[in-house]
C-alpha positions in Angstrom: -9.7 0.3 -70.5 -7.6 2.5 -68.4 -3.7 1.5 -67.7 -3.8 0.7 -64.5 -0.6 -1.4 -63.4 -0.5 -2.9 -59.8 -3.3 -0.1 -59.1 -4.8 -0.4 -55.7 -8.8 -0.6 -55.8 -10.1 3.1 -54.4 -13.1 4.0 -54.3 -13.4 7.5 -56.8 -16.8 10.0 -56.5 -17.8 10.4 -60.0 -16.8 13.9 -61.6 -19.4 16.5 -62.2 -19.5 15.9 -65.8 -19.9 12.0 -64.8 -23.0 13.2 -62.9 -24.6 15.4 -65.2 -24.2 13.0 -67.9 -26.7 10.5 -65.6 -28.8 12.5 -65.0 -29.2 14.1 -68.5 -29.9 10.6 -69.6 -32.1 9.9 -66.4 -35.4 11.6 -67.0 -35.1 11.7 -63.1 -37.0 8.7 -63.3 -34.8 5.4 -61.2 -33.4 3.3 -64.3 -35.2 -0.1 -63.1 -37.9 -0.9 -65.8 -41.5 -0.3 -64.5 -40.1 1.9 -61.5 -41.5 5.4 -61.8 -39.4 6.9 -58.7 -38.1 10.0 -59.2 -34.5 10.6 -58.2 -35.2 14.5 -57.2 -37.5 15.2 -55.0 -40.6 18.1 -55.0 -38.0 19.9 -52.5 -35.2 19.4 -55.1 -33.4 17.1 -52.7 -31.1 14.1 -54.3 -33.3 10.8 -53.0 -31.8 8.0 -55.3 -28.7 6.6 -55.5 -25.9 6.1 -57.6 -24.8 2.9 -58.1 -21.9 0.9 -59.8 -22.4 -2.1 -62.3 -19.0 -3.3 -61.3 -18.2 -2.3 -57.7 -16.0 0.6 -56.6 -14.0 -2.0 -53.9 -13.2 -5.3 -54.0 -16.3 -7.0 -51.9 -18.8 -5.1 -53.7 -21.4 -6.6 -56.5 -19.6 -7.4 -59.3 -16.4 -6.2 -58.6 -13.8 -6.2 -61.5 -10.2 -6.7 -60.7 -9.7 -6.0 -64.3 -10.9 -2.7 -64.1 -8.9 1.0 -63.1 -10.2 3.2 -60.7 -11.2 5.6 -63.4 -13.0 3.0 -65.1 -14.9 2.4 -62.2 -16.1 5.6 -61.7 -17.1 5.9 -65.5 -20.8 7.0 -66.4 -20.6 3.7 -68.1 -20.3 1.5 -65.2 -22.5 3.8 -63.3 -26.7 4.1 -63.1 -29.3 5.9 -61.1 -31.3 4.0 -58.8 -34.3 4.4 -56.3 -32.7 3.0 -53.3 -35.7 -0.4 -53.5 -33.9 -0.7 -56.9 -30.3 -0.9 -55.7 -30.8 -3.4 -52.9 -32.5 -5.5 -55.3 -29.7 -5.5 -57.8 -27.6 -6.8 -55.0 -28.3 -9.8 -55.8 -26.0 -10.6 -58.0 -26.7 -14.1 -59.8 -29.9 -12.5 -61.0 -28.5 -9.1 -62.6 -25.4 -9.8 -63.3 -23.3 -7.6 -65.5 -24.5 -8.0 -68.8 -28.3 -7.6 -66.9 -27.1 -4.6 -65.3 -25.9 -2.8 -68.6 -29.1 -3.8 -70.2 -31.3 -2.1 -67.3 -29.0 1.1 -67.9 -28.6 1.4 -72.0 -32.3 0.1 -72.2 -33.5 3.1 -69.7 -30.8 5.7 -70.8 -31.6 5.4 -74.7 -35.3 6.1 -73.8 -34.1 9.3 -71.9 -31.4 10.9 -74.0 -33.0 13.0 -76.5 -34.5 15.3 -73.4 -31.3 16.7 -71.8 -31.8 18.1 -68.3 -35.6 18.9 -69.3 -37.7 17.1 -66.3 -38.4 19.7 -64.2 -35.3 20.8 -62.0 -33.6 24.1 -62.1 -30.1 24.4 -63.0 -29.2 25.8 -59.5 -30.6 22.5 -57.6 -29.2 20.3 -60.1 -25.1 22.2 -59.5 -26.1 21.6 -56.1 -26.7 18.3 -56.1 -23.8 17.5 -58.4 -21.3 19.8 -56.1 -22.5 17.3 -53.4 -22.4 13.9 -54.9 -19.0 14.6 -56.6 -17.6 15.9 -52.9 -18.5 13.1 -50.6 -15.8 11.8 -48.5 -17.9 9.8 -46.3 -19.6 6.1 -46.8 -21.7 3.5 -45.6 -19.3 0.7 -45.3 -22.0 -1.5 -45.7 -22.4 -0.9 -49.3 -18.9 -2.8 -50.1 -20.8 -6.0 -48.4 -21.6 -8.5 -51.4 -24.2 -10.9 -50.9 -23.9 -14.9 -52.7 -28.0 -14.9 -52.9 -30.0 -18.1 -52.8 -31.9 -19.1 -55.9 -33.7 -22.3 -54.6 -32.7 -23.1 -51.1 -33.5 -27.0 -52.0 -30.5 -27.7 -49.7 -32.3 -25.7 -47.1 -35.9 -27.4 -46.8 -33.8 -30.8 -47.9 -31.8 -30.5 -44.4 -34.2 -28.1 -42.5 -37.5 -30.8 -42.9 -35.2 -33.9 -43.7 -37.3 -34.7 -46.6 -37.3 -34.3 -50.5 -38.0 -30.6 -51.1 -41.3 -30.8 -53.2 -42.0 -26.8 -53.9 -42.7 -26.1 -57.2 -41.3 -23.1 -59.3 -43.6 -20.8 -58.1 -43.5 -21.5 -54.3 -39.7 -21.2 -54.5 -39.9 -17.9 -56.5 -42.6 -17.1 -53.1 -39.9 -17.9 -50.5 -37.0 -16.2 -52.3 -39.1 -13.0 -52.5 -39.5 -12.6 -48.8 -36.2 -13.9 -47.9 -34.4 -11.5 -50.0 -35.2 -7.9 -48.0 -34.1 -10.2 -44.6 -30.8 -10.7 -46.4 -30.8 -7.3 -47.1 -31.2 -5.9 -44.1 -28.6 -8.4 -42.7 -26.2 -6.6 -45.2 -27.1 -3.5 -44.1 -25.8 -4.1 -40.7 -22.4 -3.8 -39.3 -20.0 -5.7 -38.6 -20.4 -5.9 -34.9 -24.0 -6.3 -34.8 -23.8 -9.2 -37.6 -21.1 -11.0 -35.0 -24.0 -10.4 -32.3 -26.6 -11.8 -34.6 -24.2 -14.6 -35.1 -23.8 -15.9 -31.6 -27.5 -15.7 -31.6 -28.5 -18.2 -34.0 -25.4 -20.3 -32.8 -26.9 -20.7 -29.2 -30.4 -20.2 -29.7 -32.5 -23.4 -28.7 -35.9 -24.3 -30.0 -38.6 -23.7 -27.6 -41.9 -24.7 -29.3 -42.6 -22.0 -31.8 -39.6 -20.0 -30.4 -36.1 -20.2 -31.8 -34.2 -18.0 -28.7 -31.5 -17.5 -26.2 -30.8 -15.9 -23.0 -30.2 -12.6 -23.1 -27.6 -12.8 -20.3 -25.9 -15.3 -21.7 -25.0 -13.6 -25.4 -23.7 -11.0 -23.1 -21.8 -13.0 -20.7 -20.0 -14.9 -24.2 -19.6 -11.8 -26.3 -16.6 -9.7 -26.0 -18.3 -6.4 -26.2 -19.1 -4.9 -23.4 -23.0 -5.0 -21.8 -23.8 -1.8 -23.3 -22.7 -1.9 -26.4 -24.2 -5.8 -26.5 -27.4 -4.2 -25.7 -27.2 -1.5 -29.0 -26.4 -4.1 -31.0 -29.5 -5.9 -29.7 -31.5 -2.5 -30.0 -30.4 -2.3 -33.9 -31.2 -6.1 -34.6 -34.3 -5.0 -33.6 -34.7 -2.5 -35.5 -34.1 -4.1 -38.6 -36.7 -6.5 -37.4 -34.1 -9.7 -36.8 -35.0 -11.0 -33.3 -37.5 -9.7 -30.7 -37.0 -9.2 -26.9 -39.1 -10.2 -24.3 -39.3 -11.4 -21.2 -40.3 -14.7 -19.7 -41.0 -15.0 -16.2 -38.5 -12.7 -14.9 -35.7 -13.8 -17.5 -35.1 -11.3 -20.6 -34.8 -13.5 -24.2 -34.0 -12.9 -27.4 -35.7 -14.8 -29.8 -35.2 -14.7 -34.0 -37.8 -13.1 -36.3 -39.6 -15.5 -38.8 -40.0 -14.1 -41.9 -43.5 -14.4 -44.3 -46.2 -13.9 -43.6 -47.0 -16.8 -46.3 -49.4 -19.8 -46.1 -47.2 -21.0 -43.6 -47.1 -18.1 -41.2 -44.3 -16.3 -39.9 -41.3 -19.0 -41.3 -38.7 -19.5 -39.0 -36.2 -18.8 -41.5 -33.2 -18.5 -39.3 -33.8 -21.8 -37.2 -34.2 -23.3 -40.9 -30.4 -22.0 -41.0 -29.2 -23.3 -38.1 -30.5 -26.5 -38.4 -29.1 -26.6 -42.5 -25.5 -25.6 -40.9 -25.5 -28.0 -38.1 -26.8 -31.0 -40.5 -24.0 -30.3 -43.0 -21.2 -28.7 -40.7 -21.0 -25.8 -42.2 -20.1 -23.0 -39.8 -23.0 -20.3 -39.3 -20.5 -17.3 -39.6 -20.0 -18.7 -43.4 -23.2 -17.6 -43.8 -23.8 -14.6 -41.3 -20.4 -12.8 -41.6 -19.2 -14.2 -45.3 -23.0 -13.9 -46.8 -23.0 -17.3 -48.6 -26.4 -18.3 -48.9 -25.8 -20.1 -52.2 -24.2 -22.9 -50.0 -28.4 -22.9 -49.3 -29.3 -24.1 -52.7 
């Protein structure tokens, strides 16, 4: 390990002889096992990502306090990714570390005998080194760190207010659509999470509905109307709530998630009725990502 007294966390781009190394160990091929993506494109353009096993900032997966900055940008904490690949590795109490090193020395060993040799010239490849190793700008969502279900027995528990009785296999069901919903929830910022927020506090059921008045989040929220209504546009978007309107009156009602043998599940009412059965606060969910306290 790097000496690294009192160091402040900083985010480092890796160097160019970081990058090469990846990708001379890469087979352009996304390091997941099974996943066939490649990581340059027909047009030679840079379409995977790459990713830290321990994160670059405090906040991110598997973040290290232990660890240097130079560490961190280290092609031995790093890997190559199809971007499916990273989200899914989010989830942290299912590749954790150890998991994560496995997925890389596992896919790396099968790789490193061929060198640069999958197709790309050396031009395109400088160029997409001189870029990755250049950025200054970032998604500042990436440093969000989900605490992932892995049963959600405290969920149906509270939700149904009866003995969860799913067996192995219908948990492993409900976990695999409720994961890309708690990735796009990640995805979002700040703002329009604290928007979501409000949401699912005031929402009421209405029958099959789970919704709110749309004047109303704007009338509590601090934002201003128009910027309310772009958060409401990119909530939307990553398919969280629908608008609509009822008999004059403009709603906003949450997104179930499935389909499954139960239809669309109306996953974020489930939530709200899990926090307000056991007090806990829906921003401890929405803006602090513990969804473990769901298990």
């Amino acid at each position: 390990m790097t000496e690294h007294t009192n160091e402040r966390p900083k985010r480092l781009e890796p160097t160019k002889d970081t990058i090469r190394h990846l990708f001379a160990h890469s087979g352009n091929n996304c390091a997941f096992e099974g996943c066939e993506r490649h990581l340059i494109d027909d047009l030679d353009n840079f379409v995977g990502e790459v990713c830290h096993i321990e994160a670059a900032e405090p906040g991110g997966e598997r973040f290290n306090a232990d660890m240097s900055n130079e560490d961190r940008r280290h092609q031995d904490n790093l890997v190559l990714l199809c971007h499916e690949h990273h989200v899914r590795t989010n989830a942290v109490a299912i590749y954790p570390v150890p998991m994560m090193r496995t997925i890389k020395s596992k896919h790396e060993a099968k790789f490193a005998a061929q060198g640069l040799s999958f197709g790309v010239s050396e031009v395109a490849l400088e160029q997409i080194v001189d870029q990755l190793s250049a950025r200054t700008i970032f998604d500042v969502t990436d440093t969000n760190q989900v605490s992932y279900p892995v049963t959600m027995v405290r969920l149906f528990t509270m939700a149904y207010d009866e003995e969860d009785t799913r067996d192995d296999e219908q948990r492993a069901a409900d976990l695999t659509i409720v994961y890309p919903v708690l990735d796009n929830l990640r995805r979002l910022p700040v703002d329009t999470r604290g928007i979501f927020q409000i949401i699912v506090s005031r929402a009421d059921e209405q029958g099959h509905d789970f919704s709110v008045d749309t004047d109303e989040i704007v009338l509590v929220s601090t934002a201003s109307p128009e910027d309310v209504y772009s958060h409401l546009r990119l909530l939307e978007t990553y398919s969280l709530i629908t608008l609509w309107n009822d008999d004059g009156i403009d709603r906003i009602a949450t997104r179930g998630v499935g389909p499954d043998q139960r239809g669309d599940w109306p996953f974020w009412r489930d939530v709200r009725r899990f926090c307000d059965k056991t007090r806990t606060p829906v921003e401890d969910l929405l803006m602090g990502f513990r969804f473990d306290l769901l298990d």
